[in-house]
N, C-alpha and C positions, 0 to 999 in steps of 0.2 A: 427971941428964942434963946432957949438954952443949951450949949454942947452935951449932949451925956456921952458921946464915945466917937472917937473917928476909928474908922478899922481901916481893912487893907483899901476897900474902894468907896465905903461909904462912909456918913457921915449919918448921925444921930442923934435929932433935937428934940426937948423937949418943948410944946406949943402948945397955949390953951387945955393944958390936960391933956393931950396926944401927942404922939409922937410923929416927925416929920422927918421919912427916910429920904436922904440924898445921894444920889449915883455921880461921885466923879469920873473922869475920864481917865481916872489912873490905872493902870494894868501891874496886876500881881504874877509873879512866876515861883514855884519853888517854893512861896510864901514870902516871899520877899516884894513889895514896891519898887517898881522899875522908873528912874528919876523923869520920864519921859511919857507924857502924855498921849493918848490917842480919841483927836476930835469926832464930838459927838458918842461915844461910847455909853457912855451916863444917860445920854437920852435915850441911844437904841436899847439898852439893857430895861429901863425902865419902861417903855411903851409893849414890848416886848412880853414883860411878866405882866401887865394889865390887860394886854390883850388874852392871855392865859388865862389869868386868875377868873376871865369871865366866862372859858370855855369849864372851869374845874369848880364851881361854886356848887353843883349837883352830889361830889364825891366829897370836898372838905369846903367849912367858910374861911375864908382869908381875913386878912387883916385890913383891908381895902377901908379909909374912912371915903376920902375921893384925892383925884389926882390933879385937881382945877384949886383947890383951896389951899393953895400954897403960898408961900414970898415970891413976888414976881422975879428975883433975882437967881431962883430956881424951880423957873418954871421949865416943864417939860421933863426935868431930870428929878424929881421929884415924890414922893407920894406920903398924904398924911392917911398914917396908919391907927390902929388901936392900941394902946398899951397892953402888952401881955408878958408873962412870965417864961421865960425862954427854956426850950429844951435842951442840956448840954448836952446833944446830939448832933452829928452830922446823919442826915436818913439817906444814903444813896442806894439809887437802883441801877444794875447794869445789866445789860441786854445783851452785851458784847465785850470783848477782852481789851480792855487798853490800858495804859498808864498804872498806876499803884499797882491797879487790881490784876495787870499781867504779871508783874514783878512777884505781887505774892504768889499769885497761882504757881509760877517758873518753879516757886522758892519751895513750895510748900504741897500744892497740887488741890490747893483753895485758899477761898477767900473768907475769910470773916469766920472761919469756921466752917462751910458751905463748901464740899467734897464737889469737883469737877471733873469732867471725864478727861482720862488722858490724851496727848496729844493734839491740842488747842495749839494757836496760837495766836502772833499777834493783830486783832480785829477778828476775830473766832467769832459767831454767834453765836451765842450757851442755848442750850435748850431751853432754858424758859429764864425771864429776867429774877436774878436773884437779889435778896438785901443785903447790904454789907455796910454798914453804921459805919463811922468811926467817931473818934473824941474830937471835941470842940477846941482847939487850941489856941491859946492866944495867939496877937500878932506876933512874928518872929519866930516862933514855936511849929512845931507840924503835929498834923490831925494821926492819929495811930488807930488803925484797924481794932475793931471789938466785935465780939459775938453777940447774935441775940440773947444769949445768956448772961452777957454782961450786962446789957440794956434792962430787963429783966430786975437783974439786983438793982439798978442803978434808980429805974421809975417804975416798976412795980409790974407784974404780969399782962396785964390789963392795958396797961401805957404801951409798954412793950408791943405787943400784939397786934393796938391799931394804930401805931408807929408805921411798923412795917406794911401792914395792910393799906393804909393811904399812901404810904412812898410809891408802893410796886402800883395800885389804880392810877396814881397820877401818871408815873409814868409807862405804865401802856397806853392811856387815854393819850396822852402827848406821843409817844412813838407810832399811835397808829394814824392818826391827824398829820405828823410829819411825814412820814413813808408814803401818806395820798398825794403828797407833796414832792416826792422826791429825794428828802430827806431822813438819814437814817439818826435817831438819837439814839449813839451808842450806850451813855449813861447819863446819870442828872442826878443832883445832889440837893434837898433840902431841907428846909428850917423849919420849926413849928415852937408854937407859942401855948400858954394856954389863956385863956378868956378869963374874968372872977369867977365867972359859972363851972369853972372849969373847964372847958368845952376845948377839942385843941386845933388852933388857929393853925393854918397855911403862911408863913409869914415870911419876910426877905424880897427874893426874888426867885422865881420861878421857871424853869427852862429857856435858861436862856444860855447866851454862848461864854457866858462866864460860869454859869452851873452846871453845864450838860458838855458833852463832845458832841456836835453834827457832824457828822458824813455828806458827800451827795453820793444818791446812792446806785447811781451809774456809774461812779468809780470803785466802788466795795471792792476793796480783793484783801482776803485773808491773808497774812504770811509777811505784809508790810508796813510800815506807816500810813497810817490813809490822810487823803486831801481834806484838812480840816478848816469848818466855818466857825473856828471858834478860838478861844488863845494858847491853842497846842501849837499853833505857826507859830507864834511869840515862843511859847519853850525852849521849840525846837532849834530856833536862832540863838535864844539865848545860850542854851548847851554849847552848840559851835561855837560859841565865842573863845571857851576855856574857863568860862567863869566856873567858880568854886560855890556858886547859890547863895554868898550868905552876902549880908549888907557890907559895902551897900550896891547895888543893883548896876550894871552898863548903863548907857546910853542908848536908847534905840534908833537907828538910821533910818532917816524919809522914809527910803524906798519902803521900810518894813514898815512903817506907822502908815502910811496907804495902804498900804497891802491887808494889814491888820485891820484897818475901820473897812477897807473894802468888803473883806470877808464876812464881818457882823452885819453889814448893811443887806449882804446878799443872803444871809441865813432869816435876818428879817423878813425881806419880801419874798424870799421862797416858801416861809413856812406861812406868812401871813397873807398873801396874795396882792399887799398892799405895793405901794410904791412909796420909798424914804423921802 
């Protein structure tokens, strides 16, 4: 196989004419790789968006070649995909106030362009999930908020349009599947490709706790930090620490790397009803 790219957590080969996506166990904050691993993470992320991708094949096709036809030395963490032409999009949909998208709101009294009623705050549910794109950034670099007007000039009215309209169906289909659960998906951020045909692929990974924020949502309370099943705990330590965000990354302590794989294992089998 051939490298074409390692990013923050994945890896990127080329195989037989496909591409074969690989989930490390490496955990990103801030945009920055934290020197310190979290076991098992690459598997749960990956079993996690295939069990997705089989519930969302109705709304958009994925980029799913199979998840069994891989190097046995990344098996399970794994999946050979399609080749397709990448969107420099980030498509996120938020349901609820947190992270970036409370800071904008604070700053500005919206997000992406997308006017919010006054008086929100932090874990607010908005009245209905809105889109809020940002830029694609390299590693090291951070993703910057754009309008669907930006999106618009950038891939054309058309593109634009059913950009946003597969973001927001994915994720209600995913937030209302989670919430039968227990589970609140406060937001989720994703990828898309396009096909030769054009056609535009679902591609990455898909709500999962490196894409999305989960809640449980017997603790929801608006006004504070909420208990999170995904790598906002990571953040959030990191912050305490005093670091300054940029590389290169802490250390992260036992305690918090249990803590961290605990969390992804239990957002797994809560949302999936499986057992890790």
């Amino acid at each position: 196989m051939k490298l074409l790219h390692s990013g923050k957590v994945r890896e990127v080969y080329e195989d037989r004419g496909d591409i074969v996506l690989v989930a490390s166990d490496r955990i990103s904050v801030y945009d920055v790789v934290l020197p310190t691993p979290i076991p098992d993470k690459g598997k749960v992320l990956t079993r996690l968006s295939l069990w997705w991708f089989e519930r969302l094949g109705d709304i958009v096709p994925n980029h799913v070649i199979s998840a069994t036809d891989v190097p046995p030395e990344f098996a399970g963490r794994a999946v050979r995909c399609r080749r397709l032409d990448m969107v420099p999009v980030e498509c996120i949909a938020r349901g609820y106030l947190a992270g970036l998208g409370l800071r904008e709101y604070q700053a500005s009294g919206a997000v992406s362009g997308i006017g919010l009623p006054p008086g929100l705050v932090e874990g607010s549910r908005l009245p209905e999930p809105i889109f809020t794109p940002t830029t694609k950034a390299p590693l090291g670099q951070h993703d910057e908020f754009i309008t669907i007007d930006d999106v618009t000039a950038g891939q054309g009215e058309e593109t634009a349009a059913e950009l946003r309209r597969i973001t927001l169906e994915v994720y209600r289909r995913g937030a209302d599947l989670a919430a039968s659960r227990g589970v609140i998906i406060a937001d989720t951020k994703l990828e898309f490709g396009r096909a030769p045909d054009g056609t535009l692929v679902l591609a990455d990974e898909v709500l999962t706790s490196d894409s999305s924020r989960f809640w449980p949502a017997d603790e929801w309370e608006p006004g504070r930090p909420q208990h999170a099943f995904d790598k906002q705990f990571v953040r959030d330590w990191a912050a305490g620490t005093g670091w300054d965000k940029k590389e290169p990354g802490p250390e992260i302590p036992a305690d918090v790397v249990e803590a961290t794989r605990a969390r992804y294992i239990e957002a797994y089998e809560r949302i999936t009803g499986e057992t890790w």
